[in-house]
Structures are given as structure tokens and as C-alpha cells.
N, C-alpha and C positions, 0 to 999 in steps of 0.2 A: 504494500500500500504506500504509495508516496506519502510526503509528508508535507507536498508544496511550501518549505521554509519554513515551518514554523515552528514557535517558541514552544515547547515542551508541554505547558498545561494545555496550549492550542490542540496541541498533535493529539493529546490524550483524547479529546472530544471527538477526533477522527475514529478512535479503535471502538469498530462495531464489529457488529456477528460475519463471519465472513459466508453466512448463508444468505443474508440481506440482498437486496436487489432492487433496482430503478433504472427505468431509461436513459433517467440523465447519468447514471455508472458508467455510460460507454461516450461522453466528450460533452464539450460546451462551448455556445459559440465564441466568448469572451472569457479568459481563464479571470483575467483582470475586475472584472465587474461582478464575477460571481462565485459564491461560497462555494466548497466542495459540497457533494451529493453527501458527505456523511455526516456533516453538519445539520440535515434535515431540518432546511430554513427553506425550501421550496413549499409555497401555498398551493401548487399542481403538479407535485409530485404523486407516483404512488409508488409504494411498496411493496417487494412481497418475497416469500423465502423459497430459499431455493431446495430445502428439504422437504415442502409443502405443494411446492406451486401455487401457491394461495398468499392473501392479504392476511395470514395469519400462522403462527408457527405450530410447532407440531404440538404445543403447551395452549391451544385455540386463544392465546393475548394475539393482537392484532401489531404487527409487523413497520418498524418504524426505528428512524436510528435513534431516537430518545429512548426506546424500550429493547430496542435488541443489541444488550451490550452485557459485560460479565457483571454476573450474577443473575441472571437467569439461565434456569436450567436445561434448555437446550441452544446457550450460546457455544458458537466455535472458535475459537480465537482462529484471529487472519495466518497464516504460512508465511515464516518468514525462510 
């Protein structure tokens, strides 16, 4: 997972579930103008897990980078 430059507590707020998923995950028009997808600061975004296929993980809470992060029980940490 890149870390586009940032400060440490920044970066932290990036480390989501690495089953997580959104369209905006695969580029953006302006890196400059706009947050990373894991930030989940997008108002049209949608979410959904890759062990589900669904808007919802396999624990049925509903799929979002504010909620799919450690400490929940079917979070994956990312590969590093």
C-alpha cells in the first residue's frame, strides 16, 4: 500500500482491511486535489469486501474504511 508521503499518524489512517474495495482503489483523476480511497472521505463512494462480494463482510457490519480496520474480527492486514 503506498503511503503517498505521509506523516506517520497520516499513514496509520490508510491501514485498512486488505479485503476492502472501491472503484476509486484503481486511480484518480487529480492525485493533488484528492484524498486516498482509504481515507473514506468520498460522499459516492461504495464499498465492499472482497471475501463477500457484498457491501458487507462476512461478520454482516457493513463495509467501509472507518469500520474495516484491526480489531475487527474478520480484518486482514495488507501484505507487505
Amino acid at each position: 500500500m503506498a503511503n503517498f508521503n505521509l506523516p506517520q499518524a497520516e499513514a496509520e489512517k490508510l491501514r485498512v482491511c486488505r479485503m476492502l474495495r472501491t472503484k476509486t482503489a484503481f486511480g484518480t483523476y487529480d492525485e493533488e486535489d484528492l484524498d486516498p480511497w482509504q481515507m473514506g472521505t468520498s460522499t459516492t463512494a461504495v464499498f465492499w469486501c472482497l471475501g463477500t462480494m457484498a457491501t458487507a463482510g462476512p461478520d454482516d457490519m457493513y463495509c467501509h474504511p472507518s469500520t474495516c480496520r484491526e480489531g475487527r474480527g474478520c480484518f486482514q492486514p495488507g501484505i507487505e
